[in-house]
N, C-alpha and C positions, 0 to 999 in steps of 0.2 A: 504494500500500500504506500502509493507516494504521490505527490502533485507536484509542479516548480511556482504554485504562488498560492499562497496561504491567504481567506479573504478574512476579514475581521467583522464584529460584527454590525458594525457603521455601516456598511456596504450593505449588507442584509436590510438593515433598518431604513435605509435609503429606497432599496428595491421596493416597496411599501407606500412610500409617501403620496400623499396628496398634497401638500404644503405647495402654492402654486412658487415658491420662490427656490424649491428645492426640486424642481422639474429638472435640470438640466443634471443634474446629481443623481436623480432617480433613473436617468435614461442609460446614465454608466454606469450608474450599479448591475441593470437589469441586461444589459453587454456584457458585461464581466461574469456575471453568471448563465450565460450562454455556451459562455467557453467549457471548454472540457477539463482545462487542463489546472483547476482549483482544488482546494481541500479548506478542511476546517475541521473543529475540535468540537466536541459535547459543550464544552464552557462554550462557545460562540452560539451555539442551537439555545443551550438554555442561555444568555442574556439575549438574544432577537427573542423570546417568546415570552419574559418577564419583561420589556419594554414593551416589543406589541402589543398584548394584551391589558397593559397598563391602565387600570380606569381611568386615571387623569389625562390620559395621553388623547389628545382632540380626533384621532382616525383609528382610537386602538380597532385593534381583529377581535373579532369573538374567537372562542379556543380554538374550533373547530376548522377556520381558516388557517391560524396558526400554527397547531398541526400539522393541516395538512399542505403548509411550505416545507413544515421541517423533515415530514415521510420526502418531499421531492429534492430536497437539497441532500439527502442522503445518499443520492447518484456520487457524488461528490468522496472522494476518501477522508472519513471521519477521524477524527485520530480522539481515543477516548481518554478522559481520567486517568492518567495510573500514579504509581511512584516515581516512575521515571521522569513522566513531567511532571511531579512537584517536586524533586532532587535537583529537577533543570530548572525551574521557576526559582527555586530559593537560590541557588546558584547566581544565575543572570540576575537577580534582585542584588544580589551583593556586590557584583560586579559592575554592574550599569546603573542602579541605582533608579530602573522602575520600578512603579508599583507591583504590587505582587501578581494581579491579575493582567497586566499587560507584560509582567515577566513569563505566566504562564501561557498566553497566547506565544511567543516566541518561543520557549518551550516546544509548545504543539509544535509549533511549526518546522520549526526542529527536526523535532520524531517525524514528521513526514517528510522531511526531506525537501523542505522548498527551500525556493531560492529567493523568493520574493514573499515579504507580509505587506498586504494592501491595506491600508491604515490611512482614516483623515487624523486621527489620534496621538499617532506617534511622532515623532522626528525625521520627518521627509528626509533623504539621502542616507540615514544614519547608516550600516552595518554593525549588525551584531550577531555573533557566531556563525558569520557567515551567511548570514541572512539582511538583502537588504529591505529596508522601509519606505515603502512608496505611499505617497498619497495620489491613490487613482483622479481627485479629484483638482489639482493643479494645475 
């Protein structure tokens, strides 16, 4: 199981939007996961589905929608949970000095082997382990 770009989950929550100001963001997220050649983590599935469904949130999904992105994003290689990314998470936290859940995304990303984390979130150009940080939205 491997992908060369790891999507975060901004991208996801992007693919979703109604926001007329966040049209042009929503049109490349929903490109970017077109593509074949992506992956993503359990942690990315479960934050898109505790944001989407968010009662505060002005377009949340009911579950049912939500859901059923998260069964279709699963084409996708998942990379789950284990110890390994959180020995890599607590690791990159010491070293680079993100927070622990965006150590853990890089982590994942990691374990799968990409080469690329698409992030509006992180440090556009940075490289870390080998992995660089793009903001698809740029």
């Amino acid at each position: 199981m491997s992908a060369r770009r790891f999507i975060d989950t901004n991208i996801l929550l992007y693919s979703i939007s109604r926001a007329p100001d966040e049209s042009s963001k929503r049109t490349r997220a929903i490109d970017l996961l077109e593509g074949d050649d992506c992956g993503l983590s359990v942690q990315v599935l479960q934050e898109f589905y505790v944001q989407a469904t968010r009662a505060t949130r002005a377009d949340a999904l009911p579950h049912e929608v939500a859901a059923g992105l998260i069964s279709a994003w699963r084409r996708f290689p998942v990379q789950d949970n284990n110890l390994a990314v959180l020995e890599g998470a607590l690791e990159i936290k010491a070293a680079h000095g993100f927070s622990f859940w965006d150590s853990a995304i890089v982590a994942a990303a990691r374990a799968l082997g990409c080469r690329e984390l698409l992030s509006e979130d992180m440090s556009h150009g940075r490289e870390i382990e080998g992995i660089v940080i793009l903001n698809p939205f740029r």
